[in-house]
C-alpha positions in Angstrom: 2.1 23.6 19.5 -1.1 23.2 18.8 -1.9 21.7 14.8 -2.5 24.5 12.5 -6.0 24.8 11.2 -6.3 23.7 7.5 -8.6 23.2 4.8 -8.6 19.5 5.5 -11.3 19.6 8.7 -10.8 18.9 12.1 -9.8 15.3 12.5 -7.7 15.3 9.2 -10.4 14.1 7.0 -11.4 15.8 3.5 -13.6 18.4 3.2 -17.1 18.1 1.9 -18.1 20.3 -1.0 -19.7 23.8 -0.6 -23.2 23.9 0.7 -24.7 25.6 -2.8 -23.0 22.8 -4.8 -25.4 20.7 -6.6 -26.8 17.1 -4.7 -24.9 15.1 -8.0 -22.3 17.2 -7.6 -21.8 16.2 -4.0 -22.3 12.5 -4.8 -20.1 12.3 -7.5 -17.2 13.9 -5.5 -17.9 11.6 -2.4 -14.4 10.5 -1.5 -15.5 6.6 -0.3 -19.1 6.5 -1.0 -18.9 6.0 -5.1 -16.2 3.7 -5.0 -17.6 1.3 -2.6 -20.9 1.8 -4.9 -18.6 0.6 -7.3 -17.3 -2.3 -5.7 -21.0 -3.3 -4.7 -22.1 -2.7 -7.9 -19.3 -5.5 -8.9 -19.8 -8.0 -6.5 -23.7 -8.0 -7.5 -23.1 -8.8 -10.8 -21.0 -11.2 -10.7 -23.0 -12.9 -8.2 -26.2 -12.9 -9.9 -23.7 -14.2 -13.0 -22.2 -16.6 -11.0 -23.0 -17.4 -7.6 -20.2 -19.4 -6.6 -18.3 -15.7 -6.7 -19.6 -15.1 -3.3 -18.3 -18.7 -1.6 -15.8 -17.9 1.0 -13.4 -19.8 0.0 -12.9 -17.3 -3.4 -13.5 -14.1 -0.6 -10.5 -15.7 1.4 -8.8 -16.1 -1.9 -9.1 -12.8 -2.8 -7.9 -11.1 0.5 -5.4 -13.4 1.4 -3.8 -12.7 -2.1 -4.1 -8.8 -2.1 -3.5 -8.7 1.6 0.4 -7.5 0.8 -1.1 -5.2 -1.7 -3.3 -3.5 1.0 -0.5 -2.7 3.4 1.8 -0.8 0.5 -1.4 1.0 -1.0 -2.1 2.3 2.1 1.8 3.4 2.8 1.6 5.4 -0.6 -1.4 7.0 0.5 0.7 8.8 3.2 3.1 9.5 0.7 0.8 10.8 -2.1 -1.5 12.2 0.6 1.6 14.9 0.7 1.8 15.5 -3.2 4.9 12.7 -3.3 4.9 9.2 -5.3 7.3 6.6 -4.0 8.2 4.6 -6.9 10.7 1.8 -5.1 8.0 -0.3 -3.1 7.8 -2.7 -5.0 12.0 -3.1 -5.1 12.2 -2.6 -1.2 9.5 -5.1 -0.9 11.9 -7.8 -2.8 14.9 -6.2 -1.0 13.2 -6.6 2.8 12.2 -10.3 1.7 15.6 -11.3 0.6 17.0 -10.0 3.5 15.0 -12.0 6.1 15.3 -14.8 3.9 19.4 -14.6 3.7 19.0 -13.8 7.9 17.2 -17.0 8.6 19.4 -19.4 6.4 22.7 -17.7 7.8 21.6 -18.3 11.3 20.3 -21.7 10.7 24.0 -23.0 11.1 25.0 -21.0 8.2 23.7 -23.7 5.9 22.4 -22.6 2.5 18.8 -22.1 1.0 18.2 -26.3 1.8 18.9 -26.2 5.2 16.5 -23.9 7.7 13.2 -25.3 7.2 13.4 -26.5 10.8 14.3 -23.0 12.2 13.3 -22.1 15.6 10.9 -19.0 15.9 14.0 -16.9 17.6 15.9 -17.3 14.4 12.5 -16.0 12.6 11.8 -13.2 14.5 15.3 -11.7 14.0 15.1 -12.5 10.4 11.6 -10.8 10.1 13.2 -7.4 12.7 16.2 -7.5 9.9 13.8 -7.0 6.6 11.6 -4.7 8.5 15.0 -2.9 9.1 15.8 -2.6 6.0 12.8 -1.4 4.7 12.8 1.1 7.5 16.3 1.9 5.7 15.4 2.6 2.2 12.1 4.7 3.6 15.0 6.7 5.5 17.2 7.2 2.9 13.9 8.1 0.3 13.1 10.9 2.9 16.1 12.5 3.5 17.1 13.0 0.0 13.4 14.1 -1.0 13.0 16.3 2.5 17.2 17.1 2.8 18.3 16.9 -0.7 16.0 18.7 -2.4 15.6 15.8 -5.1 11.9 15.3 -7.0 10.6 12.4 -5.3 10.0 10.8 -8.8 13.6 10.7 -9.4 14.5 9.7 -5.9 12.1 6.5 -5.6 13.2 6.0 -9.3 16.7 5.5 -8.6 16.5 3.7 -5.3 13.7 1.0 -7.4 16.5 0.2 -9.4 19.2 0.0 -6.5 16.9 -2.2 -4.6 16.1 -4.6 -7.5 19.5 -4.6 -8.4 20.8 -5.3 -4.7 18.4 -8.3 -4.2 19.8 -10.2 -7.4 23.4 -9.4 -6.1 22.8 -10.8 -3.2 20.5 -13.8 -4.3 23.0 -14.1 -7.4 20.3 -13.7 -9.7 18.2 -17.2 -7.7 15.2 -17.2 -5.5 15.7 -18.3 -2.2 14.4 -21.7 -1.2 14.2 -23.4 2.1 12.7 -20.5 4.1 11.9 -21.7 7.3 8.1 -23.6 7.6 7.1 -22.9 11.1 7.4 -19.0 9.4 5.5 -20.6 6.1 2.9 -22.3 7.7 1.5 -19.8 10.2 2.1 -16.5 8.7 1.5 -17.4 4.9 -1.1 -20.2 5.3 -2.6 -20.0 8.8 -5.1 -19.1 9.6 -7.5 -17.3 12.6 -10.7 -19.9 14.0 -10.0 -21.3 10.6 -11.7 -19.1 8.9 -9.3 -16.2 8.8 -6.0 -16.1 7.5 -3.1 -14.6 9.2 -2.3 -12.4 5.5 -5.4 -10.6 6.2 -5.1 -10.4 10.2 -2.1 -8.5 9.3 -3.7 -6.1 6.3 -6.2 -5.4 8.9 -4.1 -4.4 12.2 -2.2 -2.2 9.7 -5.4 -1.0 8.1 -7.0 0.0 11.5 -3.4 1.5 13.2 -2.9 3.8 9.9 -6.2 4.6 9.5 -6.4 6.1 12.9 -3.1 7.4 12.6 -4.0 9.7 9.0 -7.5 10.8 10.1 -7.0 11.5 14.0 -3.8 12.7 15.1 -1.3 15.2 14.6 0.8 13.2 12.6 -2.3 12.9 10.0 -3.4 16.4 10.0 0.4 17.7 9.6 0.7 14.9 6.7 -2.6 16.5 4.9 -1.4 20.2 5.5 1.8 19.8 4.0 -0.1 18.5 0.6 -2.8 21.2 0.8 0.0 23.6 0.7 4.0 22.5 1.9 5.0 26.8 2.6 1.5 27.2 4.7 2.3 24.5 6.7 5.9 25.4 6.9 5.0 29.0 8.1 2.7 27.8 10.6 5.7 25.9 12.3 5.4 22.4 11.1 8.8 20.9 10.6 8.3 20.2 6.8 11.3 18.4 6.1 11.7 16.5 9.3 7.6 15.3 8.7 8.4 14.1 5.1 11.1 12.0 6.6 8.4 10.2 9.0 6.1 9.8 6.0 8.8 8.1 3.5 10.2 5.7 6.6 7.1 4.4 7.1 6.2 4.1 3.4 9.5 1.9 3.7 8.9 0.2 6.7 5.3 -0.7 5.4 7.1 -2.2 2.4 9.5 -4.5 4.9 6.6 -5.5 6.3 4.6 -6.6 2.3 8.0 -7.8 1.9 7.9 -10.5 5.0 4.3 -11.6 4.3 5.5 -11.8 0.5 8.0 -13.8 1.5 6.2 -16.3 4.0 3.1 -16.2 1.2 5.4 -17.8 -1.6 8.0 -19.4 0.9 10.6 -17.9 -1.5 11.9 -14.3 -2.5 10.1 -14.2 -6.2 12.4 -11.6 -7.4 10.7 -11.1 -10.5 7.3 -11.0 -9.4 6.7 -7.5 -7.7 8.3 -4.6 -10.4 5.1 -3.3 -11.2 3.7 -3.7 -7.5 4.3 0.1 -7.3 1.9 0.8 -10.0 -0.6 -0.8 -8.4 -0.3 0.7 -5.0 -0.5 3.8 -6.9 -3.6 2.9 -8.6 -5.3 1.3 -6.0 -5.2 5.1 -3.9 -6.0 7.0 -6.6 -9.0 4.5 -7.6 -9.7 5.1 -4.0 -9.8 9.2 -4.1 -6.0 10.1 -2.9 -5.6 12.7 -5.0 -2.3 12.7 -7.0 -2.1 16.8 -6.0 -2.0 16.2 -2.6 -3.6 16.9 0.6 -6.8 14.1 0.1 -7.0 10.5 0.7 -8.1 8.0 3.3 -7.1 4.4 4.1 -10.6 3.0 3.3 -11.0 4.5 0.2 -7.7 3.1 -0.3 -8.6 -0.3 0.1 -11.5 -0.4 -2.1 -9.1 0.6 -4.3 -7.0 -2.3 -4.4 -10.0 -4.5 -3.9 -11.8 -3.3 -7.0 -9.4 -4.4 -9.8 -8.7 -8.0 -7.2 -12.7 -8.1 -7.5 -12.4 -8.2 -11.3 -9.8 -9.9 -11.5 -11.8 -13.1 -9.8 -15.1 -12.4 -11.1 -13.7 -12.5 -15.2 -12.2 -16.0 -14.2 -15.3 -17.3 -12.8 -17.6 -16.3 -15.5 -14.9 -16.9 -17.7 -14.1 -13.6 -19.7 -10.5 -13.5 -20.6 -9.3 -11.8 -18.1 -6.8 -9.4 -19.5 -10.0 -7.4 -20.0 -9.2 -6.3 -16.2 -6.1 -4.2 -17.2 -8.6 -2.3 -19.6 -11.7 -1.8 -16.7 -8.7 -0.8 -14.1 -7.8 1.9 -16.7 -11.1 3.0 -17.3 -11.9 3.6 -13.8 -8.2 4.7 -12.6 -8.9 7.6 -15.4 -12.2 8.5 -14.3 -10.9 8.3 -10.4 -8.5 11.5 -11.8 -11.4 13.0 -13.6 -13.3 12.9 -10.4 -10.1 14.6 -8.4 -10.0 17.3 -11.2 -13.8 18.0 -10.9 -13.6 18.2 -7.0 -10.4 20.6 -7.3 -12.1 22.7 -9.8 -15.6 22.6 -7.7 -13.7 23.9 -4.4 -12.0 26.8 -6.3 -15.7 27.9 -8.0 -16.8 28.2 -4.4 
């Protein structure tokens, strides 16, 4: 069957405003174009403020820390791209990276958190396939009670947050794991490309390009926007509602194993307490990038401006040196007028 026609254009992409709709109009409701004008606009002045913002060593510095970031933004743009919210990232992230951790130190002899540094790369690779597993898992189990159950996905990604936070101090007994092995360390969470590149942000950027193509120009994309334009239309078309949501949450989960493994060989330990609010930013960091929180809208670039933006401050207050909490109040500012921006282009579609 062929994929139903719907108001989200032929390759799965959003539609552009009406042709009478005013030229501001069109430029303020530009999905990517204002936000990257944004992030321009920040670079600039904090180069002309401080040149030594634009050394590569801070660019690296800023990608290679938000590279985990990028890969669970852009799983919750899938899920929000379908009017959901997935809530536990940040817990099946921890969860995943304790689980590859307590893999590799098991099959390292079964010797404790002191003893695998010197692992061989079999012994990695199973421990990185286990977290990835069990990410894969928790996206699974999200789906099927949001597609099967019939359960809010608020509540859903709520409760499992809490299960997977709670099952990673359980089985960690409340201690990060040390000892994770260094050939794993060195080359996933400090190598680097030519030397130039490093492998955090080879990663972000395989995922970036694979789900980008895969939201804006296949099937899978274009059933993934339809069901948030409007879940019944799609349903009475003939897409397999339920069975598609189950696709979209187990790869929101398996996207979080992955964060979690790069997480894990980043720090070379679990940091447990580090990533509860990780799903608030993943959140933000699409909706800063024009998913809209009522579905059926989004892209994977946008997405990643999105996370980039508040990085971009983040860096640019410490080098001029502004206190920079003041980033929590400019990601608020521009998270609420990203919304404002979604209403107005909702409200600009119905007019016409």
């Amino acid at each position: 069957m062929s994929a139903p026609s719907t108001t989200t254009g032929e390759v799965g992409t959003p539609p552009a405003p009406p042709a009478g709709t005013s030229p501001w109009v069109r430029l303020a409701t530009a999905n990517v174009l204002w936000i990257l004008l944004i992030l321009i606009g920040l670079v600039v002045a904090f180069t002309s403020i401080q040149p030594n913002f634009l050394q590569p060593f801070n660019i690296r510095s800023i990608f290679a820390d938000q590279s985990y970031l990028i890969v669970l933004a852009i799983g919750e743009t899938f899920v929000i791209v379908t009017a959901g919210i997935d809530l536990s990232i940040g817990g099946v992230l921890i969860f995943s990276g304790v689980i590859a951790g307590k893999v590799m130190l098991a099959l390292y002899h079964g010797q404790s958190a002191v003893g695998a540094t010197n692992a061989s790369w079999p012994i990695i690779i199973i421990g990185v396939l286990a977290g990835l597993a069990s990410g894969l898992a928790w996206g699974l189990l999200n789906g099927f009670l949001v597609a099967k159950a019939g359960v809010p996905p608020l509540i859903v990604t709520l409760g499992t947050l809490g299960m997977t936070i709670g099952g990673s101090y359980l089985l960690t007994g409340g201690t990060d794991l040390r000892g994770i092995p260094t050939r794993f360390t060195n080359l996933i969470g400090f190598g680097t490309v030519g030397g130039e590149i490093p492998y955090q942000v080879v990663i972000a950027l395989v995922v970036a390009v694979a789900c980008g193509l895969l939201l804006a120009y296949t099937r899978f994309g274009r059933y993934t926007y339809a069901i948030g334009s409007n879940a019944e239309a799609a349903r009475r078309v003939g897409i397999g509602v339920d069975r598609h949501l189950l696709r979209v949450y187990a790869l929101m989960g398996l996207l979080a194993g992955v964060a979690g493994c790069m997480n894990l060989a980043h720090y070379t330990t679990t940091t447990i307490a580090g990533h509860t609010a990780d799903n608030l930013g993943a959140i933000s960091a699409a909706v800063i990038g024009g998913t809209s929180l009522f579905g059926g809208r989004g892209t994977v670039a946008g997405t990643i401006i999105g996370v980039l933006i508040p990085a971009t401050l983040a860096s640019g207050f410490v080098i001029i040196g502004v206190n920079p909490y003041w980033q929590y109040v400019a990601v608020g500012v521009v998270l609420i007028g990203a919304v404002y921006l979604d209403q107005l282009r909702r409200r600009t579609r119905e007019r016409n």
